[in-house]
N, C-alpha and C positions, 0 to 999 in steps of 0.2 A: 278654615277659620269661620266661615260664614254658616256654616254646617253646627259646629261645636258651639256660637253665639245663639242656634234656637233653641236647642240643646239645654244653653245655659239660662233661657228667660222660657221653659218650658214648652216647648212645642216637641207634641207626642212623635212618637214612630209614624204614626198613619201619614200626618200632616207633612214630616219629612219623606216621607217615600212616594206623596203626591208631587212633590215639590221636584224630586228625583225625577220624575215620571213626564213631568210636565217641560221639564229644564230642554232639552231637545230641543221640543215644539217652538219654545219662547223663544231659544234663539235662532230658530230658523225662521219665523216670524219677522225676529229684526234684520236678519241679512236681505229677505226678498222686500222686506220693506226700503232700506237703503237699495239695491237694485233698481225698484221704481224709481225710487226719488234719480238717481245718479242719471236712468233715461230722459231724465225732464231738463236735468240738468246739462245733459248732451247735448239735446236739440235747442234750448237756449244760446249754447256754445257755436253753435251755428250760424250766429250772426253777432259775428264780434261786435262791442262798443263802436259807435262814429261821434266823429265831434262833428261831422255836417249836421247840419241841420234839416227838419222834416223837407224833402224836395216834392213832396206831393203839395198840388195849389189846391188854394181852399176853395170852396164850390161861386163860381163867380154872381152878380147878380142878375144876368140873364143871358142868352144866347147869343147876344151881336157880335159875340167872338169864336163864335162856334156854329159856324150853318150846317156843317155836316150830320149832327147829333137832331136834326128836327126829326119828329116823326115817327121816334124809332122806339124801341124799350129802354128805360134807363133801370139798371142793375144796383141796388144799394145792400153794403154787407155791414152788417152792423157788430162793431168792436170784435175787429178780427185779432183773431189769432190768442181772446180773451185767457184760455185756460192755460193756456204756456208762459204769458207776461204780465197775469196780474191773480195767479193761484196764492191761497193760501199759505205759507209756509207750516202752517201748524194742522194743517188737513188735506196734504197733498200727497200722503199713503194710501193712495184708493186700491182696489184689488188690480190684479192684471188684468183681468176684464175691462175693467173703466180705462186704464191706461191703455192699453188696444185699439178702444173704440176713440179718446182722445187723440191718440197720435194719427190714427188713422184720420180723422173729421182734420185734426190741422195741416197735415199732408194735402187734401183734395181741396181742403178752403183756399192753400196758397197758390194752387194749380190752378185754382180756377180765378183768383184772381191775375197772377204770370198772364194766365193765356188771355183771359179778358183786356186786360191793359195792352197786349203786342197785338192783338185784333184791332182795337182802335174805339171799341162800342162804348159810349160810357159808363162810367163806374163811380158810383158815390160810397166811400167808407165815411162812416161815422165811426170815428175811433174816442175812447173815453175821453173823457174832459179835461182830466187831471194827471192824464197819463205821466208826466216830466215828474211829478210828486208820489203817485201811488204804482206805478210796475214796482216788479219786483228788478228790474233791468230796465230802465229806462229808454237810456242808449244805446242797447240792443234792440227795442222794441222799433226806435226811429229807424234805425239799419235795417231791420224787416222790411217794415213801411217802403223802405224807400227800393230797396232789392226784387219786392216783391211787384212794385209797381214801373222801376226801371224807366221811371222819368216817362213815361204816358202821356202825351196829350189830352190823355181821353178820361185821365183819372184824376177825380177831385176830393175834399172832403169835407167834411164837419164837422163839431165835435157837442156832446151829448154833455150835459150839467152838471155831470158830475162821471168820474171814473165806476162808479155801479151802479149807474139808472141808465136808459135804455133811452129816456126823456130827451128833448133838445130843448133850447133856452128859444121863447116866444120871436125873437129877432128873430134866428134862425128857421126857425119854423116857418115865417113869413119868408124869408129868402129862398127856401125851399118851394115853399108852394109857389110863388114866381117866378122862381127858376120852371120848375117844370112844365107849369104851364108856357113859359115863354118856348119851351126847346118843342112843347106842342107832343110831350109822352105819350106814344101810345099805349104804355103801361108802365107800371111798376116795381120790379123783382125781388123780392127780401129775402136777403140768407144772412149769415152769421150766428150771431150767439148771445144768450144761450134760449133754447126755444122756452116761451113762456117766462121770459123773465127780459133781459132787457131786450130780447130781439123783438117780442111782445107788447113791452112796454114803447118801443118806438113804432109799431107796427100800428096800433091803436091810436097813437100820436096823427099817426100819417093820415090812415079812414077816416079819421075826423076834421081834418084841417084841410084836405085835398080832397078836390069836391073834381067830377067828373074823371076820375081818370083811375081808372082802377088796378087796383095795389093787390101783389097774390104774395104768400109765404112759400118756395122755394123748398122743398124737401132737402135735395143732392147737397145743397150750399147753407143748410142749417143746422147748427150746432147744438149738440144735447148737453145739459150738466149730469157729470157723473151723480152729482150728489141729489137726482130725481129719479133714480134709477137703481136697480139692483144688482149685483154681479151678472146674476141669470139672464137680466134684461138686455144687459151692454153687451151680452153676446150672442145673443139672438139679434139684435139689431144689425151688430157686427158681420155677420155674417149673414143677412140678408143683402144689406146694400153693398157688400162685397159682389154679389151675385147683382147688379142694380135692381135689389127689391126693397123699394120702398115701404113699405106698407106698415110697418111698424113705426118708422118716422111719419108718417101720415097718423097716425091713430094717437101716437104722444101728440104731436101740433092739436090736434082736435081737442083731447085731455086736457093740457095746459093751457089751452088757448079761454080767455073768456070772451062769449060769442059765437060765432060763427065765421071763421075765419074763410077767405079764398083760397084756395091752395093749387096750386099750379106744377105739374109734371114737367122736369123737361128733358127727363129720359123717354125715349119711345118704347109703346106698349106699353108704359106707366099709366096707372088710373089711380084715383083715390078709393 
């Protein structure tokens, strides 16, 4: 019928036998494109709805509760686990490449936060602001949060102005800066997401408000947007730091970055 309709409002032989030609393609198109989507939709499935409430404490106002954390590194990951619980719904068919390189970055993001909270070392998430209003799974997102940090002593958080700015509200900013200076940091670690955008935008936040204690961007623990990147790029990346070769996440941080950022190895025989 849909054949016989061009037919009838004049579309030539050529036109139809492009249309033939092409019909395949388009729908293999949409099947690997539902594919992607159903993987995003997996690993959200991964951490059912809770009606508990966020169990991470929020970053306290200075160390008299905490003497073991003086002196040490304090580790901040900035709105974790961004690409999985607060993606687009109308831009979330990226190729298998970007999906690759995503699944894989939220795989290591969450390992590395697991294994930082059962260490004991501190750990500051700044998680979006408005998350309870803008994820696309709310309640899954706190069950993450809370899964992923398993009631931690060591882990606090904050939360930045808005669900997609990278920024934190002047309060906090100050609470921040006296926190660390009270816990007496001997540095600063930044990973999360996404590089050059709000991991950047808090990153620049911090070198300007926090005076002596210096603050480095994190290769291993920092997150790319697919949508700064190319298929060809996500897999070349992908398969460097599969291998732990950074160096392509080093050269994006540099790219995106405005400035001159620090950047810190904390794989061995890593260099910039």
């Amino acid at each position: 019928m849909v054949f016989k309709s061009l037919f009838l409002r004049g579309c030539s032989r050529s036109t139809l036998f492009a249309i033939l030609v092409m019909l395949p393609v388009l729908l293999a198109m949409g099947c690997a494109a539902e594919i992607r989507e159903k993987r995003f939709t997996e690993l959200v499935q991964r951490y059912p709805s809770t009606e508990e409430p966020l169990l991470v404490r929020p970053l306290p106002d200075s160390s008299r509760d905490i003497p073991s954390f003086v002196g040490k590194p304090v580790t901040v990951i900035v709105h974790p686990a961004y690409a999985l619980f607060f993606r687009d719904e109308r831009r979330s068919t990226y190729t298998e490449a970007k999906y690759d390189l995503l699944e894989y970055q939220l795989s290591e993001e969450a390992k590395f936060i697991t294994e930082t909270a059962k260490s004991g070392r501190l750990l500051i998430l700044v998680i979006p602001g408005r998350y309870e209003k803008d994820s696309i799974a709310p309640a899954s997102y706190t069950a993450y949060l809370n899964t992923m940090t398993g009631g931690s002593a060591s882990v606090y958080y904050i939360r930045t102005e808005t669900s997609h700015s990278g920024a934190i509200p002047l309060e906090t900013t100050v609470k921040l800066h006296d926190f660390l200076r009270s816990v007496k940091a001997e540095k600063v670690l930044v990973g999360g997401g996404f590089i050059g955008r709000c991991q950047g935008e808090f990153y620049r936040q911090l070198t300007t408000y926090v005076e002596n204690i210096p603050s480095y961007i994190v290769p291993e623990i920092s997150a790319l947007s697919p949508d700064d990147i190319s298929s060809n790029e996500a897999f070349d990346i992908l398969a460097g730091i599969r291998k732990k070769d950074y160096r392509r996440v080093v050269e994006f941080i540099e790219r995106k970055s405005k400035g001159e950022p620090n950047i810190l190895m904390l794989t061995p025989g890593q260099s910039r």
